[in-house]
N, CA, C and O atoms as a GROMACS GRO file, in nm:
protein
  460
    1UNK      N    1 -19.012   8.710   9.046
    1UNK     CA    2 -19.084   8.721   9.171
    1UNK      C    3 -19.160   8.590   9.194
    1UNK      O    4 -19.243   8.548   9.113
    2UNK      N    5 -19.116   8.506   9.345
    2UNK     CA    6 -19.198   8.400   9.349
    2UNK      C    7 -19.302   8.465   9.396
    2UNK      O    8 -19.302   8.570   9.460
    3UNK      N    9 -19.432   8.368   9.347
    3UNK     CA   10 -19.563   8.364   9.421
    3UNK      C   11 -19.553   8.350   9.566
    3UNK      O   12 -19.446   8.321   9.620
    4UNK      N   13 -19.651   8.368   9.625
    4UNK     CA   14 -19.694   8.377   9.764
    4UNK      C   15 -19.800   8.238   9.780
    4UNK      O   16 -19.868   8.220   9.679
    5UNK      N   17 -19.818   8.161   9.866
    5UNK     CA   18 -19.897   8.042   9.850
    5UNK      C   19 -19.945   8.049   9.959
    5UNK      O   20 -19.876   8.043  10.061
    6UNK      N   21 -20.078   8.063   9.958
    6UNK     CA   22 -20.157   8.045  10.096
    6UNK      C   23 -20.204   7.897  10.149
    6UNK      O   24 -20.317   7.870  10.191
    7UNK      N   25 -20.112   7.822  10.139
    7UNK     CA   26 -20.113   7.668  10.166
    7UNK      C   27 -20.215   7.603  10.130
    7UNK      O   28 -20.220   7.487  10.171
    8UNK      N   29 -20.362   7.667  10.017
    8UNK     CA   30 -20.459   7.637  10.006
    8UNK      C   31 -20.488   7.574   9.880
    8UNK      O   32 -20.608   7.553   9.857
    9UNK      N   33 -20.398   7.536   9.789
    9UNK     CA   34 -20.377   7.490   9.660
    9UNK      C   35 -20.448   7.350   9.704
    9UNK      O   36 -20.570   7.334   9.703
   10UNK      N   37 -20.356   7.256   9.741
   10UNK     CA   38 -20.433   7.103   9.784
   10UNK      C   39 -20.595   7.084   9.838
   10UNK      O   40 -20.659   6.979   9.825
   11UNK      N   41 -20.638   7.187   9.890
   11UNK     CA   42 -20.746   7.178   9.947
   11UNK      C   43 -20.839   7.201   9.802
   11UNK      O   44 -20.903   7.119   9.737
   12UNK      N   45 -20.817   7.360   9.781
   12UNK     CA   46 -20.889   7.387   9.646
   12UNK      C   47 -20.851   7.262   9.520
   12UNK      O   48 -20.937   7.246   9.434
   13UNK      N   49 -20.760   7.202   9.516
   13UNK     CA   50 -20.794   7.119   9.395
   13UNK      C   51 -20.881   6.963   9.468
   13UNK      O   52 -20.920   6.871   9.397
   14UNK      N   53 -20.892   6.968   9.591
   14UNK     CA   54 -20.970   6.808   9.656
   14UNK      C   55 -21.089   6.857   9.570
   14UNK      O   56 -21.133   6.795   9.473
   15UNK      N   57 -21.160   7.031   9.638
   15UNK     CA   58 -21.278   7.086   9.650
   15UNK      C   59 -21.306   7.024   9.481
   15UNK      O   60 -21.386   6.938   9.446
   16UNK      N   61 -21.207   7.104   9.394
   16UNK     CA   62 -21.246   7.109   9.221
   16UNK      C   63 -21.273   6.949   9.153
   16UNK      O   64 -21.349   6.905   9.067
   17UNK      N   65 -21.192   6.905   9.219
   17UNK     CA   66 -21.218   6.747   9.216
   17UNK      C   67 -21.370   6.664   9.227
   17UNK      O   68 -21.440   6.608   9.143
   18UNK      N   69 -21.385   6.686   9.375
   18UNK     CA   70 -21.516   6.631   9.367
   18UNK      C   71 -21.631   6.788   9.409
   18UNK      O   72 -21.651   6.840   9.519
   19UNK      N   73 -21.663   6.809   9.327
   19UNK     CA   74 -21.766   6.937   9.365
   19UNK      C   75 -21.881   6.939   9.415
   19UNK      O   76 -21.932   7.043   9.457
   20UNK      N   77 -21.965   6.771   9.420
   20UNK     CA   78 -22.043   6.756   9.475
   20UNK      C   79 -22.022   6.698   9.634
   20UNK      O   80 -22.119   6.674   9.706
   21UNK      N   81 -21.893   6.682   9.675
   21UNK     CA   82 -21.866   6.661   9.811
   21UNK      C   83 -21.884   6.768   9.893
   21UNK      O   84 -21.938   6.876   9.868
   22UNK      N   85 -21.842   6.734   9.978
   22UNK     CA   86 -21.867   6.770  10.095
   22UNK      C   87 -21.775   6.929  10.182
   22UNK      O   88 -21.652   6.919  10.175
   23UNK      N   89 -21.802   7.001  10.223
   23UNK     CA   90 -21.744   7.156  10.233
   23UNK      C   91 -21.779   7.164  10.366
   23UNK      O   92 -21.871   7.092  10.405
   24UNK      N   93 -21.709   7.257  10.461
   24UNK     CA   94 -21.740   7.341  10.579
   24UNK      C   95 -21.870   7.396  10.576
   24UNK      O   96 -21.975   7.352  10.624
   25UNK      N   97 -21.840   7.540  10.489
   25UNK     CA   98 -21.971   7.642  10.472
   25UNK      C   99 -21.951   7.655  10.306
   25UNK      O  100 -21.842   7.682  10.256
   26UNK      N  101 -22.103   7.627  10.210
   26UNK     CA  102 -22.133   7.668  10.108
   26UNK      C  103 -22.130   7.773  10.075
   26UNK      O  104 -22.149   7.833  10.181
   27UNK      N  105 -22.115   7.874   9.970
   27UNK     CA  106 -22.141   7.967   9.929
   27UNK      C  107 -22.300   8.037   9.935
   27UNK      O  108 -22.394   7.971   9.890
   28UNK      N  109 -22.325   8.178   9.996
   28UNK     CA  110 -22.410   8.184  10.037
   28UNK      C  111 -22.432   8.370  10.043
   28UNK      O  112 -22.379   8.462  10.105
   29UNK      N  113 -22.516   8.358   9.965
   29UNK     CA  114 -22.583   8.525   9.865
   29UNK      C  115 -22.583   8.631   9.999
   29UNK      O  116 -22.672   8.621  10.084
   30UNK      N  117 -22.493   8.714  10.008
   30UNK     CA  118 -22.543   8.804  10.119
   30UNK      C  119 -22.606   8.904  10.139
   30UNK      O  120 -22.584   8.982  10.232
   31UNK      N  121 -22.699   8.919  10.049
   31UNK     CA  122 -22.825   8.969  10.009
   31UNK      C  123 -22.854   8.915   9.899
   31UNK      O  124 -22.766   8.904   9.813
   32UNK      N  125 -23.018   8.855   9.870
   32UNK     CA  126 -23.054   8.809   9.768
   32UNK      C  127 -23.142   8.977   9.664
   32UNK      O  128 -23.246   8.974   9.598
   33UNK      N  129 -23.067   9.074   9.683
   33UNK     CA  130 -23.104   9.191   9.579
   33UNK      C  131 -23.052   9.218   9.455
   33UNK      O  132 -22.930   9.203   9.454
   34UNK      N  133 -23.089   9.245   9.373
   34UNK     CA  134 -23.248   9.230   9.324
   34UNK      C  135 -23.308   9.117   9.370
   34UNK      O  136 -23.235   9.041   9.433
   35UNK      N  137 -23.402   9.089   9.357
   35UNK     CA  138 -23.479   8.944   9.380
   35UNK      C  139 -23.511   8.871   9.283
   35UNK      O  140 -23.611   8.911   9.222
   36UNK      N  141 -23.447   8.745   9.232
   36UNK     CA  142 -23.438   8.670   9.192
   36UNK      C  143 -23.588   8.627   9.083
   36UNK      O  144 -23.595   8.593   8.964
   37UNK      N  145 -23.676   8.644   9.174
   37UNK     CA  146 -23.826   8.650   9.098
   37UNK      C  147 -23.829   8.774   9.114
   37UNK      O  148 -23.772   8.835   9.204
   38UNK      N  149 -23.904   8.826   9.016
   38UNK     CA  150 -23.979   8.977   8.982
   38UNK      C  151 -24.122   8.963   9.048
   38UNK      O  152 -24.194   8.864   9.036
   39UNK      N  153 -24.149   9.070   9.116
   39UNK     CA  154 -24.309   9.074   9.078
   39UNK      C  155 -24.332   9.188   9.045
   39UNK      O  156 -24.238   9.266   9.059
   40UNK      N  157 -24.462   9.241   8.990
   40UNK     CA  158 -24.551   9.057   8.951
   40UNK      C  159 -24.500   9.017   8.870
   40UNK      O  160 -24.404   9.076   8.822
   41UNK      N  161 -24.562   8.862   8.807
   41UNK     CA  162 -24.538   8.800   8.733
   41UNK      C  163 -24.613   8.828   8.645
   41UNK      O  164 -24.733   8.819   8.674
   42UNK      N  165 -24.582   8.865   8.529
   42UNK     CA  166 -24.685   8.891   8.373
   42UNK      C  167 -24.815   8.762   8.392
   42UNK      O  168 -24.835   8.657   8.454
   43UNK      N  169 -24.877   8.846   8.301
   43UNK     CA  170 -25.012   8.747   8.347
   43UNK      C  171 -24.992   8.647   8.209
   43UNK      O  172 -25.069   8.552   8.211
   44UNK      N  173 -24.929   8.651   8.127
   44UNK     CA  174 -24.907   8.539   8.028
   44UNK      C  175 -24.820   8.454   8.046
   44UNK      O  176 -24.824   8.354   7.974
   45UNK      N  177 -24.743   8.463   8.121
   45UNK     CA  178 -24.664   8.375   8.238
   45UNK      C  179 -24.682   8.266   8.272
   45UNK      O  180 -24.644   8.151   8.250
   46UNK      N  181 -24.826   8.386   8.403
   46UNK     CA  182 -24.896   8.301   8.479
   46UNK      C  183 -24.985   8.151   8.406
   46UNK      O  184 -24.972   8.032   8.434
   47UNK      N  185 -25.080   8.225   8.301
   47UNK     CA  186 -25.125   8.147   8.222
   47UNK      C  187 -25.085   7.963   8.172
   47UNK      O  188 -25.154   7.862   8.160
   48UNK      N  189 -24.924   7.998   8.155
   48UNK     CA  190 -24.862   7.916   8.079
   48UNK      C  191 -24.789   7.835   8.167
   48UNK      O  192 -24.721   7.737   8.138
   49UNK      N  193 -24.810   7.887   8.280
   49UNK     CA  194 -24.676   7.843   8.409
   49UNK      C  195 -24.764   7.841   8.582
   49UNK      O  196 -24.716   7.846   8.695
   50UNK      N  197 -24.860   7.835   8.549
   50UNK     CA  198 -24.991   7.871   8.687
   50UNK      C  199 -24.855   7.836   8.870
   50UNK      O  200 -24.829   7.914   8.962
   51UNK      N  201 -24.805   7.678   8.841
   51UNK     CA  202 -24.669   7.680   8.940
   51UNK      C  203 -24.545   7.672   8.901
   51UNK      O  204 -24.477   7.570   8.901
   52UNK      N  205 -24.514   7.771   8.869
   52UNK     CA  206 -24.338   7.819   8.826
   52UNK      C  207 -24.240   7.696   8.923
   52UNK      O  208 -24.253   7.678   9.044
   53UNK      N  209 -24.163   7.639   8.851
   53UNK     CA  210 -24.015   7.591   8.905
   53UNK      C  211 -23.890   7.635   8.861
   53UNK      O  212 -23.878   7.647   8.739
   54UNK      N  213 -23.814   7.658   8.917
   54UNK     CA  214 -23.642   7.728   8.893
   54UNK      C  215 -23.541   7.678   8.928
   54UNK      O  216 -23.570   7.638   9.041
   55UNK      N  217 -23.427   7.648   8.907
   55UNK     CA  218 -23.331   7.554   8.955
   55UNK      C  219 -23.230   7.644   8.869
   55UNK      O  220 -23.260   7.655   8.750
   56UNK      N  221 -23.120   7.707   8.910
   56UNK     CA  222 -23.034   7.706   8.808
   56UNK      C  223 -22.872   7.698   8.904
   56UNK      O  224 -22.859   7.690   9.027
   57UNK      N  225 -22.825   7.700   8.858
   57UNK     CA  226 -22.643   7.697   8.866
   57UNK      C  227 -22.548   7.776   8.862
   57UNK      O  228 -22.528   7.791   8.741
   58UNK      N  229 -22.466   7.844   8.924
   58UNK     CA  230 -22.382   7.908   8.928
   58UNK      C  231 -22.219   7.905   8.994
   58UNK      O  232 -22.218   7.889   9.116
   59UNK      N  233 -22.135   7.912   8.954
   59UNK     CA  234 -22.014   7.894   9.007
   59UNK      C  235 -21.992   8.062   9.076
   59UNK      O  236 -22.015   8.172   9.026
   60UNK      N  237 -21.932   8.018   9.230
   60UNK     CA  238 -21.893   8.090   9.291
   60UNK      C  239 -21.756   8.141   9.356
   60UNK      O  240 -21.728   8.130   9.476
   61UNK      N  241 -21.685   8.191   9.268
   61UNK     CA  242 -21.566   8.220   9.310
   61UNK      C  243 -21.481   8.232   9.506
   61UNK      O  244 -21.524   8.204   9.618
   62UNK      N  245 -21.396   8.267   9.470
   62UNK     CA  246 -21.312   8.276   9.659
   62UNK      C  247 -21.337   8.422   9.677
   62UNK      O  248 -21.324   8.456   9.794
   63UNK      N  249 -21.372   8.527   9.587
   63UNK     CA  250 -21.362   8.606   9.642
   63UNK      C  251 -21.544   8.684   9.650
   63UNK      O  252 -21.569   8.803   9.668
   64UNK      N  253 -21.633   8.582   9.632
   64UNK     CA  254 -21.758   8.548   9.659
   64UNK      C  255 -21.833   8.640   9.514
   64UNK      O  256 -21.917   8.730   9.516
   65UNK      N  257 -21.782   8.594   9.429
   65UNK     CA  258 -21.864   8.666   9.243
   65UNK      C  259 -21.894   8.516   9.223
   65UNK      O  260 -21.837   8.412   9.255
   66UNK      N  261 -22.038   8.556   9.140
   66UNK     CA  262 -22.081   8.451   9.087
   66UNK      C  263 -22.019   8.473   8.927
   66UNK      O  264 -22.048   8.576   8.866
   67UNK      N  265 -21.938   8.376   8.870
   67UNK     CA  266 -21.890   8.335   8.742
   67UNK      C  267 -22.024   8.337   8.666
   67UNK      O  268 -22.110   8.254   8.697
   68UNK      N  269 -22.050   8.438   8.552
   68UNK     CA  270 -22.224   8.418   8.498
   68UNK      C  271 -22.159   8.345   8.359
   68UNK      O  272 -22.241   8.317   8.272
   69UNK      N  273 -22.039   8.317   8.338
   69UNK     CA  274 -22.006   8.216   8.221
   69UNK      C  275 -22.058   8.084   8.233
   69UNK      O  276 -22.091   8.010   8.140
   70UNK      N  277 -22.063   8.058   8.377
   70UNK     CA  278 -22.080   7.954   8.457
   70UNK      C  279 -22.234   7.906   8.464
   70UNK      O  280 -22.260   7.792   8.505
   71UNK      N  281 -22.367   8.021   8.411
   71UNK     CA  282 -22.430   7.986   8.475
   71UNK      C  283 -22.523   7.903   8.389
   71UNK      O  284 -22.524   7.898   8.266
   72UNK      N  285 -22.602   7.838   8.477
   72UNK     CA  286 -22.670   7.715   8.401
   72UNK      C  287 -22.831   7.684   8.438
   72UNK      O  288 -22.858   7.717   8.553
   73UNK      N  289 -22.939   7.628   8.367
   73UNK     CA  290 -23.059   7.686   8.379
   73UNK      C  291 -23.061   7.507   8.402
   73UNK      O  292 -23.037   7.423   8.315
   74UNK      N  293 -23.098   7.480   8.559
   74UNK     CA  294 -23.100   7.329   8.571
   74UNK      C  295 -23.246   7.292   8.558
   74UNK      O  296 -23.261   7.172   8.530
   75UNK      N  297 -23.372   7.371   8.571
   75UNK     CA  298 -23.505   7.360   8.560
   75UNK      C  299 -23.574   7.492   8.531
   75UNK      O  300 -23.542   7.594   8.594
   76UNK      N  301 -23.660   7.494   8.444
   76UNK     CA  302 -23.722   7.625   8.422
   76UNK      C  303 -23.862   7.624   8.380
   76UNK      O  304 -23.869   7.614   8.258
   77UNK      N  305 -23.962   7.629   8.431
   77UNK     CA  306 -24.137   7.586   8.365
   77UNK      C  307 -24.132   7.695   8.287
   77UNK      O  308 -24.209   7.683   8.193
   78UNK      N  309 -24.043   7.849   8.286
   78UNK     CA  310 -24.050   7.956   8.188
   78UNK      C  311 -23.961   8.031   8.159
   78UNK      O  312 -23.933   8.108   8.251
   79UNK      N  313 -23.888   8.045   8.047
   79UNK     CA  314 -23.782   8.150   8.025
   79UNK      C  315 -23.782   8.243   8.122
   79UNK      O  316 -23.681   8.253   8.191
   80UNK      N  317 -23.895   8.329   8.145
   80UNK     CA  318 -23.898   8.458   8.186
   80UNK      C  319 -23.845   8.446   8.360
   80UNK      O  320 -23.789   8.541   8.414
   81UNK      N  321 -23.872   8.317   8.431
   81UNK     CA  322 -23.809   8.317   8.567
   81UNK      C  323 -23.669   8.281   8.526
   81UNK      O  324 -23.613   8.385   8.491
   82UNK      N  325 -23.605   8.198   8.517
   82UNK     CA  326 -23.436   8.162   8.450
   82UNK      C  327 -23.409   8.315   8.382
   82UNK      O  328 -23.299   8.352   8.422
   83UNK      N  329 -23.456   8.397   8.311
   83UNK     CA  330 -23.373   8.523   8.250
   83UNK      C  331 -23.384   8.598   8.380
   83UNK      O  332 -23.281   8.656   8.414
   84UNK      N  333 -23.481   8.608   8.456
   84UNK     CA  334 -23.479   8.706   8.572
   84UNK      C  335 -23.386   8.675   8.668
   84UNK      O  336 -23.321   8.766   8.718
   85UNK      N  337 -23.366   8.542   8.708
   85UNK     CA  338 -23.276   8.480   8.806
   85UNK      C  339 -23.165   8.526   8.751
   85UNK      O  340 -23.087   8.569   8.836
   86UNK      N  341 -23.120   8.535   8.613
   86UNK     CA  342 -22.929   8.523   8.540
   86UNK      C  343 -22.929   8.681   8.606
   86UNK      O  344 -22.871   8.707   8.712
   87UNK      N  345 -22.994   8.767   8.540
   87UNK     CA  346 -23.001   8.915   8.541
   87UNK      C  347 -22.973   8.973   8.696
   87UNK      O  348 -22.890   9.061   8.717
   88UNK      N  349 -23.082   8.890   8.840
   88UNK     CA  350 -23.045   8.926   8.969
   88UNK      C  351 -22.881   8.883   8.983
   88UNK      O  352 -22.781   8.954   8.996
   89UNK      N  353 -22.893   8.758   8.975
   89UNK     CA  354 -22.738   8.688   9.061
   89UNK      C  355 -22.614   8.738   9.000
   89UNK      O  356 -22.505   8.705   9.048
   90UNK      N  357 -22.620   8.802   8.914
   90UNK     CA  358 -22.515   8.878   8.823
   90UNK      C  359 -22.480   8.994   8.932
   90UNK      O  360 -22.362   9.012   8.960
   91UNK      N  361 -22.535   9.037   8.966
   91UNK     CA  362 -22.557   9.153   9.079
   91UNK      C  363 -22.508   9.077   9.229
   91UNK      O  364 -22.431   9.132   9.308
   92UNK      N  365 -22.537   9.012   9.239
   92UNK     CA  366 -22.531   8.942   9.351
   92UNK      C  367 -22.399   8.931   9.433
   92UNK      O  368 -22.331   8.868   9.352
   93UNK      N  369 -22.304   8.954   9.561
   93UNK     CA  370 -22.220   8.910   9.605
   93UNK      C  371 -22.254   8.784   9.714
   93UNK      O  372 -22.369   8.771   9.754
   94UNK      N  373 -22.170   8.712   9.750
   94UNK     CA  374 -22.158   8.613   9.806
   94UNK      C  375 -22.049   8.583   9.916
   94UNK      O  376 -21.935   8.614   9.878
   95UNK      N  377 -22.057   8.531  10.039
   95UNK     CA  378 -21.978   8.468  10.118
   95UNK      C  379 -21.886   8.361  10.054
   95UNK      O  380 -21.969   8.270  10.045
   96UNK      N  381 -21.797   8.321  10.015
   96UNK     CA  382 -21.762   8.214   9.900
   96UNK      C  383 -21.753   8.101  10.044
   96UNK      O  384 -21.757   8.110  10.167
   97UNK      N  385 -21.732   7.950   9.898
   97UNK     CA  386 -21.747   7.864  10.019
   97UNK      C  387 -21.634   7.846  10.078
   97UNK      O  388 -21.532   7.881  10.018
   98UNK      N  389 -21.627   7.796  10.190
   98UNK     CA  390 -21.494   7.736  10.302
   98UNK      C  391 -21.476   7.617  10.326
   98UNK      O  392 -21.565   7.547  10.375
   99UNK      N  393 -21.319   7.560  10.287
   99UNK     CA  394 -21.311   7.449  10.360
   99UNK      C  395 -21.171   7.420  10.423
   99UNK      O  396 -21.073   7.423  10.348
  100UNK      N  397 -21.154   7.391  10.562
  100UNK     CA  398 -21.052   7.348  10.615
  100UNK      C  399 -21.015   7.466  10.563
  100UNK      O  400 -20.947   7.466  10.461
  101UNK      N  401 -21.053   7.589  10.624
  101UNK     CA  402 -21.006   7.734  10.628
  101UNK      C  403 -20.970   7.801  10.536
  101UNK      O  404 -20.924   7.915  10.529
  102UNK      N  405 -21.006   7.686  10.427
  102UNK     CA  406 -20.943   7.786  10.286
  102UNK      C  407 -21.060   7.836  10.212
  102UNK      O  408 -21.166   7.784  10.247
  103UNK      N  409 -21.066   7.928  10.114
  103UNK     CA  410 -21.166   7.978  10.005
  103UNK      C  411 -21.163   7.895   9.912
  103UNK      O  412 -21.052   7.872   9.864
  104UNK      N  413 -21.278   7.825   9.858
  104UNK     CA  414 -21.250   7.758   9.700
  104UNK      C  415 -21.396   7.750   9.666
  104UNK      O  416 -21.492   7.752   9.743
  105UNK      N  417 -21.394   7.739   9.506
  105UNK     CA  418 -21.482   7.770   9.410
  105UNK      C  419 -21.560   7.665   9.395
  105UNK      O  420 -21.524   7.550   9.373
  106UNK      N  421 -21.668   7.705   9.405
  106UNK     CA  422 -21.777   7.535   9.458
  106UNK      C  423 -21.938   7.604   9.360
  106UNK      O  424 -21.951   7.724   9.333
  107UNK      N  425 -22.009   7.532   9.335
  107UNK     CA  426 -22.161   7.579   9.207
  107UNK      C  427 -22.239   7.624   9.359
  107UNK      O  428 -22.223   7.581   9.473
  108UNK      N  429 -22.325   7.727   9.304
  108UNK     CA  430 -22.419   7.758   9.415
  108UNK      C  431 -22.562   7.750   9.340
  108UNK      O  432 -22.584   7.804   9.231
  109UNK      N  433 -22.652   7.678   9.411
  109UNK     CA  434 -22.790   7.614   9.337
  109UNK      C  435 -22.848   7.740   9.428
  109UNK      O  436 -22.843   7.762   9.549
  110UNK      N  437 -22.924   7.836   9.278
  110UNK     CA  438 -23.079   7.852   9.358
  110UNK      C  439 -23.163   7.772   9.324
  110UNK      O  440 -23.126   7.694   9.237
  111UNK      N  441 -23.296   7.759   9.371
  111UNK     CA  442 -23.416   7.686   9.357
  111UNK      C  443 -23.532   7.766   9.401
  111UNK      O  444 -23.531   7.836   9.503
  112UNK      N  445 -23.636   7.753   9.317
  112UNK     CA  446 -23.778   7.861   9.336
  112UNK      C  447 -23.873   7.774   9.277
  112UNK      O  448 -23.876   7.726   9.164
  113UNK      N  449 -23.965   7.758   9.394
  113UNK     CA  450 -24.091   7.689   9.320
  113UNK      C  451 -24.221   7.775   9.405
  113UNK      O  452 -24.203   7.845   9.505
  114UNK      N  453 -24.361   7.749   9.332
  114UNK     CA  454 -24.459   7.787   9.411
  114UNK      C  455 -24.571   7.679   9.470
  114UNK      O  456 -24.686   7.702   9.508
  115UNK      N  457 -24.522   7.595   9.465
  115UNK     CA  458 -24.607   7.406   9.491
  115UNK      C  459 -24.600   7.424   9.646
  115UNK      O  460 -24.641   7.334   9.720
   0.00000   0.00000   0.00000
């Protein structure tokens, strides 16, 4: 049985190529539930972390799952926001990104600060 080819192979390997280029529409959480930060925030946290920063990484598939093999803790002032973020976006579905009409697998950055 041949495969079926949705003419989108060339596009998806430009996308895998350079991943920090340039796309139509990014991948994009279509509900951010659970929420990513908890509240409250433990007060030993707070203490240790008074303005929390978060940055982490995730690869987002075509059929809009975030890959959590994928995921990556790019800034964290505290474990406890980066474990809460892995734990929401695991849950999470997504619009995947688009380009030149095709679906392909591109990193989706959250970012959380309180500055």
């Amino acid at each position: 049985v041949a495969a079926v080819s949705d003419g989108c192979g060339p596009i998806r390997d430009e996308v895998a190529a350079n991943p920090a280029g340039p796309v139509d529409q990014p991948a994009a959480p279509l509900a951010m539930k659970p929420a990513p930060v908890r509240r409250p925030v433990p007060p030993n946290v707070l203490r240790v972390d008074p303005t929390p920063e978060l940055v982490v990484r995730v690869m987002v598939d075509t059929l809009g799952k975030p890959d959590m093999k994928s995921f990556t803790v790019v800034k964290s002032t505290h474990r406890w926001y980066a474990d809460g973020a892995k734990a929401a976006i695991a849950k999470w579905s997504f619009s995947p990104t688009m380009h030149r009409g095709c679906k392909v697998v591109r990193p989706y950055t959250f970012s959380f600060t309180s500055r």
